[in-house]
C-alpha positions in Angstrom: 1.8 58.4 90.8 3.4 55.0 90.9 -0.4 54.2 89.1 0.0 56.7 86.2 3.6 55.4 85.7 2.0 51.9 84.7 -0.5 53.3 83.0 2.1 55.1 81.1 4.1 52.0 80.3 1.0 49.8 79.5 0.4 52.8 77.3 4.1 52.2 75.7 4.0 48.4 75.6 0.6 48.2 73.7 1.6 50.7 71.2 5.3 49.3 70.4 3.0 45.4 69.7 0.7 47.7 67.6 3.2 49.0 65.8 5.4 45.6 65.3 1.6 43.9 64.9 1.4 46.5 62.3 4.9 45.5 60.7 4.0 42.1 60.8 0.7 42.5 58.7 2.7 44.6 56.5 5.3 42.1 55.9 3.3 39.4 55.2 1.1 41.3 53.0 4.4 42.4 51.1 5.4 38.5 51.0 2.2 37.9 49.6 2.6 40.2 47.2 5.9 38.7 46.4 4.6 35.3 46.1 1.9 36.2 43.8 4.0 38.0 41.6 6.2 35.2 41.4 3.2 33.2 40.5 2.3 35.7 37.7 5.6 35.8 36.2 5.7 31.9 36.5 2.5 31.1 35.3 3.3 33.8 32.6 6.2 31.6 31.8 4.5 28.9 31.7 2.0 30.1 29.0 4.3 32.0 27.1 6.2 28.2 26.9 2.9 26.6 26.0 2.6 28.9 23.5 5.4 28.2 22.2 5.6 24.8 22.1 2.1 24.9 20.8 3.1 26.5 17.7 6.4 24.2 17.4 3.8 21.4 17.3 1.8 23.3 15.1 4.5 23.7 12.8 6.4 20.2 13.1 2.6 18.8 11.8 2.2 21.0 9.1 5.5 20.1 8.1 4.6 16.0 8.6 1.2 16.3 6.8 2.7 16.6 3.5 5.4 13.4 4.1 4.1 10.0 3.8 6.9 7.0 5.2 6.6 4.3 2.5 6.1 0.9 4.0 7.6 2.3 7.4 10.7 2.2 4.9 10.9 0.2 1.5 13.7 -2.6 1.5 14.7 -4.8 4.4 12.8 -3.8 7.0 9.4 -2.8 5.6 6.5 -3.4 7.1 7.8 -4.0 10.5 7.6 -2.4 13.6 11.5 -1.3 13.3 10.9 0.4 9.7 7.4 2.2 11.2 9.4 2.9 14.7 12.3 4.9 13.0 10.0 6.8 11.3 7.8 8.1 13.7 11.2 8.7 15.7 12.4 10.6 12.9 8.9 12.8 13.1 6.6 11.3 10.8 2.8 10.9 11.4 1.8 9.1 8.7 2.6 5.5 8.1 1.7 3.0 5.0 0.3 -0.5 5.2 -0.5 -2.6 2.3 -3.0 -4.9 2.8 -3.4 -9.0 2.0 -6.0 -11.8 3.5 -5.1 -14.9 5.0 -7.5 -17.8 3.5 -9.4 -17.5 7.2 -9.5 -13.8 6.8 -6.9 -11.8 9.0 -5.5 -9.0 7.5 -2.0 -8.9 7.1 0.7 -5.8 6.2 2.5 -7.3 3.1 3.2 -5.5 -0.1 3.5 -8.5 -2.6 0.6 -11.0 -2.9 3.0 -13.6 -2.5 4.7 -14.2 0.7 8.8 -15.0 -1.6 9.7 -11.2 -1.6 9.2 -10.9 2.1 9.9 -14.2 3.6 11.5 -16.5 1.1 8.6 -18.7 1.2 6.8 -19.1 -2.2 2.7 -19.2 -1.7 0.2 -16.5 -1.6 -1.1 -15.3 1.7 -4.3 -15.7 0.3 -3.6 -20.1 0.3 -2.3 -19.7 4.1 -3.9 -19.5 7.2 -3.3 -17.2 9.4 -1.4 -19.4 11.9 0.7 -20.3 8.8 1.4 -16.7 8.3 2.1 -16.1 11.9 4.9 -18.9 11.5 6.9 -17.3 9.1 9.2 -14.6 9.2 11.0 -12.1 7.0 14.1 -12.3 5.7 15.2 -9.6 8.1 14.0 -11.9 10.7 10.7 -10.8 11.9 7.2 -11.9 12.0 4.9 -10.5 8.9 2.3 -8.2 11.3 -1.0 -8.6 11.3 -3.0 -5.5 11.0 -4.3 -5.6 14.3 -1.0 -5.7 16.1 -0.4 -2.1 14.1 -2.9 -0.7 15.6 -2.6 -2.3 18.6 1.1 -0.8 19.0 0.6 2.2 18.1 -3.6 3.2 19.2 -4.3 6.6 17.4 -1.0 8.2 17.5 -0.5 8.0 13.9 -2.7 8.2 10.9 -2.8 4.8 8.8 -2.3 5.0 5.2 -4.0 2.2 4.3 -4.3 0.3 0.6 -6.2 -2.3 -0.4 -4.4 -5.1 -2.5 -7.5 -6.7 -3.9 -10.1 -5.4 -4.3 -12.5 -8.4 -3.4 -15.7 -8.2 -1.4 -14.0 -10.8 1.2 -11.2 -7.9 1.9 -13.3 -4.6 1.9 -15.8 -6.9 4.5 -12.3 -7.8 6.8 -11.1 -4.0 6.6 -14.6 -2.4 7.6 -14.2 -4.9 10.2 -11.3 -3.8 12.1 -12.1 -0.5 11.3 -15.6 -0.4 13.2 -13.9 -2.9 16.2 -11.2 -0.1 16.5 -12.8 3.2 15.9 -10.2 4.7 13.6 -12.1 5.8 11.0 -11.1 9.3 11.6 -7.2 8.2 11.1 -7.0 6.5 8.4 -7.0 7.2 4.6 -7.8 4.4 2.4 -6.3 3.8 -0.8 -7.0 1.5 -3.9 -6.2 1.1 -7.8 -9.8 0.6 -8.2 -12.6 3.1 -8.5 -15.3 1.1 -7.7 -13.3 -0.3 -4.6 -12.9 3.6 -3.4 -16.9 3.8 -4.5 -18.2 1.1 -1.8 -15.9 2.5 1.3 -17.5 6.1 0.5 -21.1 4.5 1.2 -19.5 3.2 4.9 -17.1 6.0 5.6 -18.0 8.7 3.8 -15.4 10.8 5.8 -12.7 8.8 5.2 -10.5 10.5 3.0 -10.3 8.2 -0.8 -6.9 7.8 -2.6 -6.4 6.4 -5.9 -3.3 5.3 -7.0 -3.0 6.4 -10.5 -1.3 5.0 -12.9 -2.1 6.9 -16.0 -3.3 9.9 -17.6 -6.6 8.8 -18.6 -7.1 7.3 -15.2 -6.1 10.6 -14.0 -8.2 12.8 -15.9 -11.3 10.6 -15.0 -10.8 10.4 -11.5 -11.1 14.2 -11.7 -15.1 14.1 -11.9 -15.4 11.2 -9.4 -16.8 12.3 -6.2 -15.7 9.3 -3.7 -11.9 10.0 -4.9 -10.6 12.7 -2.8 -6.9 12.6 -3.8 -5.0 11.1 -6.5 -1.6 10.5 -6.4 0.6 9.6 -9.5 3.5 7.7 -10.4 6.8 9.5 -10.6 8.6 7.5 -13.0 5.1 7.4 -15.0 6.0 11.4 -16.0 2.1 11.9 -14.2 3.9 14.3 -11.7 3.3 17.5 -13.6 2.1 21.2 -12.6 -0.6 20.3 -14.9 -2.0 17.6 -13.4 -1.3 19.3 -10.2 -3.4 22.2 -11.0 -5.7 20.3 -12.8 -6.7 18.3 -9.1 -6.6 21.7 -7.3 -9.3 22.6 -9.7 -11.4 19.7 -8.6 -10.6 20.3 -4.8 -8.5 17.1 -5.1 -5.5 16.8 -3.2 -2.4 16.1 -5.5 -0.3 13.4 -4.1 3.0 11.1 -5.7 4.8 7.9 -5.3 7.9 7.5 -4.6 9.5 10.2 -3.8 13.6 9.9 -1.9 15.7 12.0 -3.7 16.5 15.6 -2.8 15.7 17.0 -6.2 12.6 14.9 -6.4 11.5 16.5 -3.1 12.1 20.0 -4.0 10.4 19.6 -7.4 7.3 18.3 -5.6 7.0 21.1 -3.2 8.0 23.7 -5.7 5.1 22.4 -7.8 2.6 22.6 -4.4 1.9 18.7 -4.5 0.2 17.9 -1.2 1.8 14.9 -0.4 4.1 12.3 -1.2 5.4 8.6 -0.3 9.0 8.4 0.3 11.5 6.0 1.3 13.8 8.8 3.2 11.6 10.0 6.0 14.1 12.2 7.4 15.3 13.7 4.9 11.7 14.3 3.6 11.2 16.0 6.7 14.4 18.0 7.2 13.5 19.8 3.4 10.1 20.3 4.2 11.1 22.3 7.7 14.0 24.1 6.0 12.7 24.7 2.2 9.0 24.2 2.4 7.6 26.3 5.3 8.6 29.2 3.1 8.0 27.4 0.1 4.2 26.4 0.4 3.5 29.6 2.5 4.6 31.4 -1.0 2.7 29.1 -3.0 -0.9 29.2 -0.9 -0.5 33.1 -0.4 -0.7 33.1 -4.4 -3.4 30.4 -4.8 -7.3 30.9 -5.1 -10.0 29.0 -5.8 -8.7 25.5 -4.0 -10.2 24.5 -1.0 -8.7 20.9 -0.8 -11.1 18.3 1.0 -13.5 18.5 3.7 -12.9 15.2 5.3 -12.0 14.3 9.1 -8.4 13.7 8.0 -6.1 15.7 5.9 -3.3 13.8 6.7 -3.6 11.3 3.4 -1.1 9.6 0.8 0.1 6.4 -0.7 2.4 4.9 -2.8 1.6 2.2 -5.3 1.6 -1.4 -6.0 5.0 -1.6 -8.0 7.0 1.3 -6.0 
């Protein structure tokens, strides 16, 4: 008897730890469950964040593509890392340098061919050596850059919009240079008042989107049939900004592009006219029109347009000013 009772309590005892063995499983597989839908909903989150912020990016370079900041800013401060600086801050992607040669051959970012405007000092860059240049400094009180130390600062975040002063053999032989040491030929757009300058670079970088700056209408309506001149961009005080000559480029799968653009009105007649881009001295308020006027704008405008395919070059992102702007 005493034997059958044991048996009988064994009997209990095994099946009360099967049963709370069988909670336990069940539990935990619950709190799996739990923790994987967590998981779900978190990674869900997470993409549904991703995705947004994608097309935030996607949007904020759309809106940058078409805005070009003029010598980092024209005035004071151009051409130094605070003008380029505040414009990237402000959103900007695309950044100008004007080109000059020391006499030993280092490029330099310098508008004028003579150093007075931007330092004081009255000699050509092209009589100074580079250890000359180095020595001087701008009348806002910083050193004039050399081309490297652009790129150098800032690698490939930005695309360089890049124009050639001269156009003498000695320069186009010092830009390819950097170029091939740096590998950016996929981030910069070169620009030139010269044809024949935008001619040779095709040959070496056939994929490096061409800008002439154009400074009249003959110029302009030649440059339609040239094949190394993928966009041409026109004076604004010239009257060569005109929904003529904008159509007129969109014909020739050019890209339409102006100089110098900073006025609010100025800005709204450009993207009311569908000009691809433009330099400007206002970066942020370029920017601030183009998010809250142009987005609608130019998606109005393309939905309307046929027949223009714009360029098939590794980088849309192209512009200039010119030489007098």
């Amino acid at each position: 008897m005493i034997i059958i009772i044991l048996m009988l309590a064994l009997i209990a005892v095994m099946s009360a730890w099967i049963v709370r063995r069988g909670m336990m499983i069940y539990e935990a597989k619950q709190e799996e469950i739990r923790r994987m839908t967590e998981e779900i909903c978190r990674q869900e989150d997470l993409l549904g964040k991703t995705a947004e912020k994608a097309a935030e990016a996607f949007e904020d370079a759309e809106i940058a593509s078409h805005v070009y900041s003029h010598r980092g800013t024209d005035g004071f401060y151009e051409h130094s890392f605070k003008a380029y600086d505040e414009a990237i801050e402000a959103g900007s992607h695309n950044i100008e340098q004007d080109l000059v040669l020391s006499s030993d051959g280092v490029l330099f970012v310098a508008h004028d061919l003579n150093a007075s405007g931007m330092t004081g000092v009255n000699a050509s860059y092209s009589s100074m050596t580079a250890a000359k240049i180095d020595s001087l400094k701008t009348k806002a009180g910083f050193k004039v850059l050399r081309l490297s130390e652009v790129f150098d600062r800032y690698g490939r975040d930005i695309n360089y919009i890049i124009e050639l002063k001269t156009s003498d053999d000695t320069t186009i032989k010092a830009f390819e240079k950097i170029v091939d040491e740096y590998g950016f030929q996929d981030i910069i757009t070169v620009q030139s008042t010269n044809t024949d300058v935008l001619a040779q670079l095709e040959r070496k970088y056939p994929d490096m989107p061409k800008l002439l700056v154009c400074k009249s209408q003959q110029m302009f309506n030649s440059s339609l049939e040239m094949p190394h001149v993928d966009i041409i961009s026109v004076a604004i005080n010239r009257g060569l900004m005109t929904a003529g000559n904008c159509e007129a480029a969109h014909a020739h799968d050019k890209l339409f592009s102006a100089w110098t653009l900073s006025s609010e009105s100025s800005i709204r007649n450009a993207i009311d006219m569908n000009v691809d881009t433009y330099f400007t001295n206002d970066t942020p308020l370029a920017l601030s029109l183009e998010r809250e006027y142009g987005l609608e704008k130019r998606a109005e405008l393309n939905s309307e347009k046929s027949g223009y395919s714009g360029i098939e070059k590794s980088n849309y992102n192209i512009g200039r000013e010119d030489s007098e702007g």
